[in-house]
C-alpha positions as CSV (number, residue, x, y, z in Angstrom):
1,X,15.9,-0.7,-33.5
2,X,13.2,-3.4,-33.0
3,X,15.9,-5.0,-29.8
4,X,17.2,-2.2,-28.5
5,X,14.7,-2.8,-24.9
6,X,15.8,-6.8,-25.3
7,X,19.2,-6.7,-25.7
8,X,20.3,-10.3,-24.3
9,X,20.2,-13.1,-27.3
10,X,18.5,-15.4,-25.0
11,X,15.6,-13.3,-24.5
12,X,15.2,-12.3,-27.9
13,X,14.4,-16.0,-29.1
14,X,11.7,-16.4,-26.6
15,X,9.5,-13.0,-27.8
16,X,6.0,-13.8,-28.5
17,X,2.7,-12.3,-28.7
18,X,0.6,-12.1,-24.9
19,X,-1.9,-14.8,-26.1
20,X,0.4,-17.2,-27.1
21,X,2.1,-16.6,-23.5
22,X,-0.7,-16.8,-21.9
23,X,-1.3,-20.8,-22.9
24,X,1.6,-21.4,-20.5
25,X,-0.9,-20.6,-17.7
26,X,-3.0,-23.3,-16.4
27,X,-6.3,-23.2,-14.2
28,X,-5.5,-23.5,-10.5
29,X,-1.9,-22.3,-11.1
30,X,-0.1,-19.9,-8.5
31,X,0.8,-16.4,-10.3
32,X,3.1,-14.4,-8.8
33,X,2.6,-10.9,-10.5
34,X,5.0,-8.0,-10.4
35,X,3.1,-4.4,-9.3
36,X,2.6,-2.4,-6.5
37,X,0.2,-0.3,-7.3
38,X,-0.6,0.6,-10.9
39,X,3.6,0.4,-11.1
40,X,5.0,-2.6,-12.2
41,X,2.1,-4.4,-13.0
42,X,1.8,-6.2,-15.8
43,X,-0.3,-4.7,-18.6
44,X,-1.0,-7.3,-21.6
45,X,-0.7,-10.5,-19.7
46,X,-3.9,-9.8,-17.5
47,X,-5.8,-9.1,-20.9
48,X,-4.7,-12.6,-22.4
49,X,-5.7,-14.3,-19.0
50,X,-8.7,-13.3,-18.8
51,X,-9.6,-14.0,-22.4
52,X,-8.1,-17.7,-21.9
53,X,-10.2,-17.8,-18.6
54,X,-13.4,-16.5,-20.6
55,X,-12.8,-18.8,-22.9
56,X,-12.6,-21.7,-20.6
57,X,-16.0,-20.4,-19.0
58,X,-17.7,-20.6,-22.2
59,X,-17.3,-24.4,-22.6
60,X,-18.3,-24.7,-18.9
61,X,-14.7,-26.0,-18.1
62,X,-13.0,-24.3,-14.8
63,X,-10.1,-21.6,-15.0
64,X,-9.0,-20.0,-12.5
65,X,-5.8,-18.9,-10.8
66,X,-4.0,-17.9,-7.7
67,X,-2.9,-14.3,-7.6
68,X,0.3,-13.1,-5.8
69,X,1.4,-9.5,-6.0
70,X,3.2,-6.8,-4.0
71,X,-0.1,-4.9,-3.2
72,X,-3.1,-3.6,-5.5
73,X,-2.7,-3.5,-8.7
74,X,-4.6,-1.4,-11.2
75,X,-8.3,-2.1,-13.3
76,X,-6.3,-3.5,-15.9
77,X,-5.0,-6.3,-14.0
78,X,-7.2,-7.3,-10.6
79,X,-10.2,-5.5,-12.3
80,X,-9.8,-7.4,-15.6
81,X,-9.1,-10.2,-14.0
82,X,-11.9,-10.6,-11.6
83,X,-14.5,-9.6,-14.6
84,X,-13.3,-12.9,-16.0
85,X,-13.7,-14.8,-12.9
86,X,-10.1,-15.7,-12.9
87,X,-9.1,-15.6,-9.3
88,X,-10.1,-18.1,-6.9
89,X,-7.4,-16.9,-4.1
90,X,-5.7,-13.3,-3.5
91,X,-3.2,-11.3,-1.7
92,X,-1.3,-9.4,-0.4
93,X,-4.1,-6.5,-0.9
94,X,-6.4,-5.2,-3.2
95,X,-8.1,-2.2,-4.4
96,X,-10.7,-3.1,-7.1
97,X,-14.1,-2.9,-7.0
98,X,-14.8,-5.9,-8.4
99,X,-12.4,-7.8,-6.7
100,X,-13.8,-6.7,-3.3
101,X,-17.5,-7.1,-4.3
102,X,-16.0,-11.1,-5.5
103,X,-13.8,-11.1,-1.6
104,X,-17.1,-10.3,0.3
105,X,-19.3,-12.4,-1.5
106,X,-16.9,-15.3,-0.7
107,X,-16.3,-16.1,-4.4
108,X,-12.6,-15.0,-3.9
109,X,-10.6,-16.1,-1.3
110,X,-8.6,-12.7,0.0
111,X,-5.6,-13.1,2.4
112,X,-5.1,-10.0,3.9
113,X,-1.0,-10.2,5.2
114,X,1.3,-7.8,6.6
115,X,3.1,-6.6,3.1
116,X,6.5,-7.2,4.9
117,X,5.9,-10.8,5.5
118,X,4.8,-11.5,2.0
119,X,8.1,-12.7,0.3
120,X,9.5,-14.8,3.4
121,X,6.4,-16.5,3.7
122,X,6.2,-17.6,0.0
123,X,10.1,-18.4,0.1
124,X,8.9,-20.9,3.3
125,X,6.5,-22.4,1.5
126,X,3.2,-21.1,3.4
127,X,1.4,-19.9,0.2
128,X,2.2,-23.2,-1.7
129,X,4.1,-23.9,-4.8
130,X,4.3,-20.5,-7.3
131,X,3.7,-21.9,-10.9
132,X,4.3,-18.9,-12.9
133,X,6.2,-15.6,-12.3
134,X,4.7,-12.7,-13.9
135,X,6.7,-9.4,-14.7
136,X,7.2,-5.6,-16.4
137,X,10.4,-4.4,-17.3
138,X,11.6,-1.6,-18.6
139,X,14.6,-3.2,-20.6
140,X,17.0,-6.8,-20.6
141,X,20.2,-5.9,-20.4
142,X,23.1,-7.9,-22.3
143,X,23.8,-9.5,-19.6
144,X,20.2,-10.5,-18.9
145,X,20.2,-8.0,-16.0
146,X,16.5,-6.7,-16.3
147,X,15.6,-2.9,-15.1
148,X,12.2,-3.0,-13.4
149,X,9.4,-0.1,-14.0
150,X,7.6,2.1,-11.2
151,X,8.3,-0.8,-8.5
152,X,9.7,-3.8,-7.4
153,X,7.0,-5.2,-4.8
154,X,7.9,-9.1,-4.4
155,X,9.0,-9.2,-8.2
156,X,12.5,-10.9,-7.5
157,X,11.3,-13.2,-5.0
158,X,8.5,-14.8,-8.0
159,X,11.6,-14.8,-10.4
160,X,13.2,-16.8,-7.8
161,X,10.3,-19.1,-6.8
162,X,8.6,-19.6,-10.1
163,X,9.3,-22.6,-11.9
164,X,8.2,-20.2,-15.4
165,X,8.5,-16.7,-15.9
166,X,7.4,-14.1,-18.5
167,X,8.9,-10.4,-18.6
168,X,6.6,-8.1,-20.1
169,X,9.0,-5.6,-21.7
170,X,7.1,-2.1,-22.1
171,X,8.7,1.1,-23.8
172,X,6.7,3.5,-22.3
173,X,9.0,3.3,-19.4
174,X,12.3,5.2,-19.7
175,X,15.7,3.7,-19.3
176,X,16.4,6.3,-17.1
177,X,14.9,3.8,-14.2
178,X,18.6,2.0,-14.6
179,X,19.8,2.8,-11.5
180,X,16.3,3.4,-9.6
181,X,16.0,0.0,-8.2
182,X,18.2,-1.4,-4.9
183,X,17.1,-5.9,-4.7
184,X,19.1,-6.6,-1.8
185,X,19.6,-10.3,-1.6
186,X,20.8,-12.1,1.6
187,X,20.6,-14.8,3.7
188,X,17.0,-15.4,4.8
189,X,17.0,-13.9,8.1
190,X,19.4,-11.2,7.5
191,X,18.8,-7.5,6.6
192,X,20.2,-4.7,5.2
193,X,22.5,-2.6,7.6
194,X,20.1,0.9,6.3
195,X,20.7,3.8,8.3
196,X,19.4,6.3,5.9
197,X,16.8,6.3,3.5
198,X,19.1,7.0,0.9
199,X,21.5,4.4,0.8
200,X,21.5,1.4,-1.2
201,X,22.6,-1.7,-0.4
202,X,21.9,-4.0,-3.4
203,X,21.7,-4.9,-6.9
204,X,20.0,-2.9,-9.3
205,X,19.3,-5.2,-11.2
206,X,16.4,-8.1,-11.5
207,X,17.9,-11.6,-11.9
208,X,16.9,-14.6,-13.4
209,X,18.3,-17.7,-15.1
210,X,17.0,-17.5,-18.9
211,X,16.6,-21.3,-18.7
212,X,13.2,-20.2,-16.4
213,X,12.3,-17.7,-19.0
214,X,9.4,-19.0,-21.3
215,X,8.0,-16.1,-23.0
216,X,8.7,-12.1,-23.5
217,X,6.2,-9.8,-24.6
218,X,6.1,-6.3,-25.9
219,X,4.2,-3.8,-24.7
220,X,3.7,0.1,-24.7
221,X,1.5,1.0,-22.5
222,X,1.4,3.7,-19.3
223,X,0.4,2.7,-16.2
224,X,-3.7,3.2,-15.0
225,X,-2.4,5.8,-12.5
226,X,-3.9,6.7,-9.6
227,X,-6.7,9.8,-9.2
228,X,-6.1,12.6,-6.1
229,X,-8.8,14.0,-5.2
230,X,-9.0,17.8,-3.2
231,X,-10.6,16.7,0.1
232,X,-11.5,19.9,2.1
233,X,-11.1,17.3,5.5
234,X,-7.6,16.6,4.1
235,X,-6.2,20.2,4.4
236,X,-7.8,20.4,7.6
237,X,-5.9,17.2,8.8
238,X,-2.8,18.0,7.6
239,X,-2.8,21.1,9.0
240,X,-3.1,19.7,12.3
241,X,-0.3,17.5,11.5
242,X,1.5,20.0,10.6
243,X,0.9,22.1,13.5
244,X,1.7,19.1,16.0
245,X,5.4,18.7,14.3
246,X,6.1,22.6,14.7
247,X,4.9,21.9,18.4
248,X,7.1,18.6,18.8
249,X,10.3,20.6,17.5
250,X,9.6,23.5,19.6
251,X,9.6,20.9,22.6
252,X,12.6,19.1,21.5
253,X,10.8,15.8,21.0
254,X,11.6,16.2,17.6
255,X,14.9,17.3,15.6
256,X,14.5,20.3,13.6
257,X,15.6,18.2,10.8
258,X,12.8,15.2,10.7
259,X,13.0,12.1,11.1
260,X,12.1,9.8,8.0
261,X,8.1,9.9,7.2
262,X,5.9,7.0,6.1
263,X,3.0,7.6,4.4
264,X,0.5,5.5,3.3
265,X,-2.0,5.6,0.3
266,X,-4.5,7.7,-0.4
267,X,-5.8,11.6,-0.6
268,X,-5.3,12.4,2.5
269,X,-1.9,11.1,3.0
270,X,-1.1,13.1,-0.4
271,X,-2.5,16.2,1.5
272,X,-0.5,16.0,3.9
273,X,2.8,15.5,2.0
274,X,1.3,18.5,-0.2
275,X,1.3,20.6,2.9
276,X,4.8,19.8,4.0
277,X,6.2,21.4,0.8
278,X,5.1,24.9,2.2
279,X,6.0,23.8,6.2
280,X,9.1,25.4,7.8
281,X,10.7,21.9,7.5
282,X,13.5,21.2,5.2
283,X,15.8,18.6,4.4
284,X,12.9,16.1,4.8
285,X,13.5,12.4,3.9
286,X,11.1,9.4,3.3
287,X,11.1,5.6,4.3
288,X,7.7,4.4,3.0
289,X,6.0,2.3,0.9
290,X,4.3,4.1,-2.1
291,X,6.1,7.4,-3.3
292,X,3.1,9.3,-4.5
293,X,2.9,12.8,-6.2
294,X,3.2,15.1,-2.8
295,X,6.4,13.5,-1.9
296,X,7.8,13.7,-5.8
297,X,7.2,16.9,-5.8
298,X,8.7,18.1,-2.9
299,X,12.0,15.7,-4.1
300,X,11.6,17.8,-7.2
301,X,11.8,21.0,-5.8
302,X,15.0,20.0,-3.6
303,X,12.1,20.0,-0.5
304,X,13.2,16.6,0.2
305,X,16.5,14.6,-0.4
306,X,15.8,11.3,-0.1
307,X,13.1,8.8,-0.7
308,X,12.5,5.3,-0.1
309,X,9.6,3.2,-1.1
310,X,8.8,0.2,-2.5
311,X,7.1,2.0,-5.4
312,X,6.3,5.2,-7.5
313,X,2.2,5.4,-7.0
314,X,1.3,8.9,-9.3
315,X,-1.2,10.6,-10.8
316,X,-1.4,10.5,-14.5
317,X,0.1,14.5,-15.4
318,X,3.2,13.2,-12.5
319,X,4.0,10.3,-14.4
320,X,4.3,11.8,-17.5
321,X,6.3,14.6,-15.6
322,X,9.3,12.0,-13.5
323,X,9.4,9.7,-17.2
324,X,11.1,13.3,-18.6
325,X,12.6,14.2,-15.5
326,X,14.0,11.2,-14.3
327,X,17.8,11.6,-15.2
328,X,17.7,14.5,-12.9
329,X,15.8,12.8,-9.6
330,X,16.6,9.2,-10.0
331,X,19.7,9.5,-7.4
332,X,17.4,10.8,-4.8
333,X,14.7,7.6,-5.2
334,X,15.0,4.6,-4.1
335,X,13.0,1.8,-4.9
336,X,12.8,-1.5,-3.0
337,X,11.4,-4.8,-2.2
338,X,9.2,-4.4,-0.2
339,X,9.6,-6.9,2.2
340,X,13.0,-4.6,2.8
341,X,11.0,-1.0,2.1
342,X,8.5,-2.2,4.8
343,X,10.8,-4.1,7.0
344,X,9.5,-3.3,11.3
345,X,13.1,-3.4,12.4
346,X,14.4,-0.9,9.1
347,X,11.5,1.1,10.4
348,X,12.4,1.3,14.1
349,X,16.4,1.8,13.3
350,X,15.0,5.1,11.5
351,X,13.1,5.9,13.7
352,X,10.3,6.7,11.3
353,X,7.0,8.8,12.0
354,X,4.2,6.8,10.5
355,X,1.2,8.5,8.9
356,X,-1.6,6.0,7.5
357,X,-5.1,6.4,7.3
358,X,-8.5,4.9,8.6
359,X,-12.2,3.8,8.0
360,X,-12.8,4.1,12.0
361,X,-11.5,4.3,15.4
362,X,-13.3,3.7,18.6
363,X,-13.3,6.2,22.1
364,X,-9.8,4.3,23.3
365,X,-7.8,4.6,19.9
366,X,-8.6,1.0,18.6
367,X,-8.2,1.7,14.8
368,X,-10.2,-0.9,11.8
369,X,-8.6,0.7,8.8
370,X,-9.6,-2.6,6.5
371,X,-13.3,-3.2,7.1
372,X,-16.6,-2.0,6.8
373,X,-19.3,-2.5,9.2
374,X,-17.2,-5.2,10.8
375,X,-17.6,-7.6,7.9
376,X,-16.9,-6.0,4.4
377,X,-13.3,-5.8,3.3
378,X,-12.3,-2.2,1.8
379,X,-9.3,-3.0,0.5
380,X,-6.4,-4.7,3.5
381,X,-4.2,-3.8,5.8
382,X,-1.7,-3.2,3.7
383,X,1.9,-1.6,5.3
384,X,0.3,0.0,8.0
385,X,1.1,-2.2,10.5
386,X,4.8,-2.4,9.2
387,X,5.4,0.5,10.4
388,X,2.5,1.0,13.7
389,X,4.3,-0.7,16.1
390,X,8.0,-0.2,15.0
391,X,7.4,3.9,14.3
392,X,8.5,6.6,16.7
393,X,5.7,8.0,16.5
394,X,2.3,6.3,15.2
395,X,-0.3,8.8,14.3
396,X,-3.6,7.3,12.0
397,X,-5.9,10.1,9.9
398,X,-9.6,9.7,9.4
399,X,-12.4,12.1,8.6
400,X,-14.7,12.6,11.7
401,X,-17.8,11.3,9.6
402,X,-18.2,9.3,6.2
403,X,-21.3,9.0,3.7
404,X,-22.6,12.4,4.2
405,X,-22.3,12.7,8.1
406,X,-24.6,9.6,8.3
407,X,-21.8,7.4,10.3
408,X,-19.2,8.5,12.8
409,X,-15.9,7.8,12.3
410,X,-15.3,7.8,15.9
411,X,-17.2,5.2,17.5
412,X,-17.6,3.4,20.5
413,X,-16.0,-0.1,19.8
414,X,-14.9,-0.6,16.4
415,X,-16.5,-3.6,14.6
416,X,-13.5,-4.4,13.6
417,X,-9.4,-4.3,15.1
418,X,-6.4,-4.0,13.3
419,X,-4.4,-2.0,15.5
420,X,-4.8,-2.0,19.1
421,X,-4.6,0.8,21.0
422,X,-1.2,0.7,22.2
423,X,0.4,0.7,18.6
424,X,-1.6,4.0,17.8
425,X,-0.3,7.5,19.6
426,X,-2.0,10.3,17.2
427,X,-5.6,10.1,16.0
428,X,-6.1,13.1,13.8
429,X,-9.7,13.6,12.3
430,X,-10.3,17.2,10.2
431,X,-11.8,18.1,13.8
432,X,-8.4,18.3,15.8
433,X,-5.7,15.9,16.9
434,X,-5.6,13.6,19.9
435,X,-2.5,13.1,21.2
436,X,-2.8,9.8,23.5
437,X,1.1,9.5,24.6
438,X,1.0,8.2,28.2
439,X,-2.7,8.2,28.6
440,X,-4.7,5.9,30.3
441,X,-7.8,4.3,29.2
442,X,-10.3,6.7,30.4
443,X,-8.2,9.8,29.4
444,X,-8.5,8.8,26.5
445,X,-11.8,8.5,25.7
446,X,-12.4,12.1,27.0
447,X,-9.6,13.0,24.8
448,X,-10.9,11.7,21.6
449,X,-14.0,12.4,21.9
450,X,-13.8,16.3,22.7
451,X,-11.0,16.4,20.1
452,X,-11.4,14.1,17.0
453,X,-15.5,13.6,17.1
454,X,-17.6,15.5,14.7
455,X,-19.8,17.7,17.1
456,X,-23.0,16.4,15.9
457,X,-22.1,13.1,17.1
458,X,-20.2,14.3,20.8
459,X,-23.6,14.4,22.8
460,X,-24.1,10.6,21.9
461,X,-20.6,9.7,22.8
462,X,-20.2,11.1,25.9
463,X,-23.4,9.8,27.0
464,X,-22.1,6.1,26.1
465,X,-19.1,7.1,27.7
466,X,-20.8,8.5,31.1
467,X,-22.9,5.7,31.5
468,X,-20.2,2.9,30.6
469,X,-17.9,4.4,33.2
470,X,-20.6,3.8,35.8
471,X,-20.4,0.4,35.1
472,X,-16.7,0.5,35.9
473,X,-13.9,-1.2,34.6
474,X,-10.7,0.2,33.3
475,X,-11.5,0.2,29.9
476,X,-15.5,0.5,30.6
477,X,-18.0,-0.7,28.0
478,X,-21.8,-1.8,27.8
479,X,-21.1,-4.8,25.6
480,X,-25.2,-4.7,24.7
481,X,-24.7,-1.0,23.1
482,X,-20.9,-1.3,22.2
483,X,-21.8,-2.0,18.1
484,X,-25.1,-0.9,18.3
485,X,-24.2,2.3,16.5
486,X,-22.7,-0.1,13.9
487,X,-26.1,-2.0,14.0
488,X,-28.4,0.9,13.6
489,X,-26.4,2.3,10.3
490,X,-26.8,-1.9,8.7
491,X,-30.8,-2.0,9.7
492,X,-31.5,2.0,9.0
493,X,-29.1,3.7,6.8
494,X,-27.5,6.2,9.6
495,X,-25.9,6.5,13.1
496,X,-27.9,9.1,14.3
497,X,-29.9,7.2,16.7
């Protein structure tokens, strides 16, 4: 039956076809866009932008818009979008090539923001006024109640904000996500009382006043999922990880029964979520961000009994395999907002172990985990320092070397900070794992560099080191050679000097 996703009469009225919708966008508008991830995001409505945009373009007129979303997106809504030269400003985070090559040419203005202070800073008024809201739904219930896809992100607070909204309804999505979804909605301020990542707290439904509602759309369309790749320096990372928790338990610094893990994006987080489903660790639980496939499958396989994130964030064979087992999981997932799945204080109450990834740290356990060479965004900092500072334990994974072995990972300064040494405990590199716990300075620099450095770049370091701690200082350094490795890769193509 042609209304059995758009079940409210309200709704029904305002259906329409994606281009026509589209004409209610207008250049220099603020869009807030549902999605974190390829979940949630939009699908037809970024098409029928771009087009508009393109359009625009053609009669050398300008069109362009602001783009608010939870975190990246997918190629079919930043990557379409920035083809068409449609965004002028962006954040929360991004992960299109496009989009970053447009964010470090300076042709796209990219706010990089804490993902946790995303939706109190709009409601404040810091990102200006939101002119459109923009989201996927997998059904309007009679009631007008909508049931969001694979995430929430900051979807309710754009309903609320946005003086127009458009719902992309997509059948691909089951129904079965009724029930999914926990929007808690207090005072501004307030939070959730959460003590386990399990509970819910909130609605499960979206809400918005139909009056705000100017066009719904139809779709059918999957998500552009995301691609896990077999890393051989993944395995070898998680197996340290692994190792360090058996060690931890045996010490009692750690319950049998772990706490609640954070994991951030990426193969190597998946690795090491993949090798937790064979650990001697049961009864695991989750408060994180992105719910990606290692974690669903240990939650399949009864491995884990909780998890909360702010989104699903799967491969394409796993999200064909949760839409025809969802029924059976659903009441062990939990998805969020995410400026309640990424909340510090939520994070710190659990006392969740945090697990993120890295493009470098230096010899005292500075990490840069958003930019290259100092200067070129990758893709934003993203939840990782949610979670950092507030985490019982902090631990950030990185490959010892990148492009071939032609730059270190570990390095003497990094070009670039985002966070500082006392918010990171664990470095882990496929090399071994550094724990820094109660270390000063100089221990550990020695540290690091025996344990996380690839060998062909130890000699090089521990000279650096030798000759900076001559020149004293607590934290010593020779501020003329500090980024010089940085320099020599820019000017030659490689670290080794």
């Amino acid at each position: 039956m042609q209304n059995d996703r758009i079940r409210n009469l309200a709704f029904q009225k305002k259906v329409m076809s994606e281009d026509v919708a589209a004409s209610f966008i207008q250049h220099a508008d603020t869009v807030g866009m549902g999605g974190f991830g390829p979940g949630g995001s939009p699908k037809a409505l970024p098409r029928a932008i771009a087009a508009r945009a393109e359009k625009f373009h053609q009669k050398d007129e300008p069109f362009t818009i602001r783009l608010l979303t939870g975190a990246s997106t997918s190629p079919g809504l930043d990557g379409v979008l920035a083809r068409a030269k449609a965004i002028s400003c962006r954040l929360p985070y991004q992960g299109d090539i496009d989009l970053r090559a447009q964010a470090n040419l300076g042709e796209v203005a990219y706010v990089d923001t804490h993902l946790s202070r995303v939706a109190p800073w709009a409601r404040a008024g810091f990102y200006g006024k939101m002119n459109v809201a923009i989201i996927e739904a997998a059904l309007i219930k009679e009631d007008g109640g909508i049931v969001a896809t694979a995430a929430i992100g900051n979807a309710q607070t754009w309903l609320d904000l946005a003086d127009k909204v458009i719902i992309e309804v997509n059948s691909w999505c089951p129904t079965d996500l009724e029930g999914v979804h926990d929007i808690w909605r207090g005072p501004e301020g307030s939070l959730p009382n959460i003590s386990s990542p399990g509970q819910r707290t909130g609605d499960h439904l979206l809400r918005v006043s139909p009056d705000k509602v100017v066009a719904v759309v139809k779709t059918n369309e999957r998500d552009l999922n995301a691609i896990f790749r077999s890393v051989p320096d993944a395995v070898a990372i998680a197996g340290h990880i692994i190792e360090f928790f058996r060690h931890e338990v045996a010490y009692n610094r750690l319950p049998s029964v772990l706490p609640p893990l954070q994991s951030g994006v990426g193969n190597i987080a998946n690795a090491v979520m993949e090798a937790l489903a064979d650990a001697p660790f049961n009864d695991l639980t989750a408060y994180t961000e992105v719910i990606q496939d290692g974690m669903l499958d240990m939650v399949q396989s009864g491995k884990m009994r909780a998890v909360s994130g702010a989104a699903l964030y799967l491969s394409h064979d796993r999200a064909t395999r949760i839409n025809d087992d969802f029924a059976r999981v659903k009441n062990k997932l939990v998805i969020r907002p995410q400026e309640i799945s990424n909340n510090p204080a939520i994070a710190r109450r659990l006392n969740c172990i945090a697990m993120n990834a890295a493009i470098e740290a230096d010899i005292y356990g500075n990490v840069n985990s958003t930019r290259v060479m100092g200067s070129l965004v990758q893709n934003g900092i993203g939840g990782s320092g949610d979670f950092a500072r507030s985490a019982l334990i902090s631990m950030f994974m990185l490959p010892s070397t990148a492009k071939g072995g032609l730059i270190s990972s570990i390095v003497p300064m990094t070009s670039h900070v985002d966070h500082i040494n006392q918010d990171v405990q664990i470095l882990v590199t496929e090399q071994g794992l550094a724990d820094l716990r109660g270390l000063a300075a100089r221990q550990r620099a020695k540290v690091i560099i025996e344990t996380c450095a690839h060998p062909d770049f130890r000699p090089l370091l521990r000279d650096y080191y030798d000759r900076a701690e001559k020149a004293g200082g607590d934290t010593p350094h020779l501020l003329g050679e500090a980024l010089s490795w940085h320099k020599c890769f820019v000017e030659t193509g490689t670290m080794r000097q």
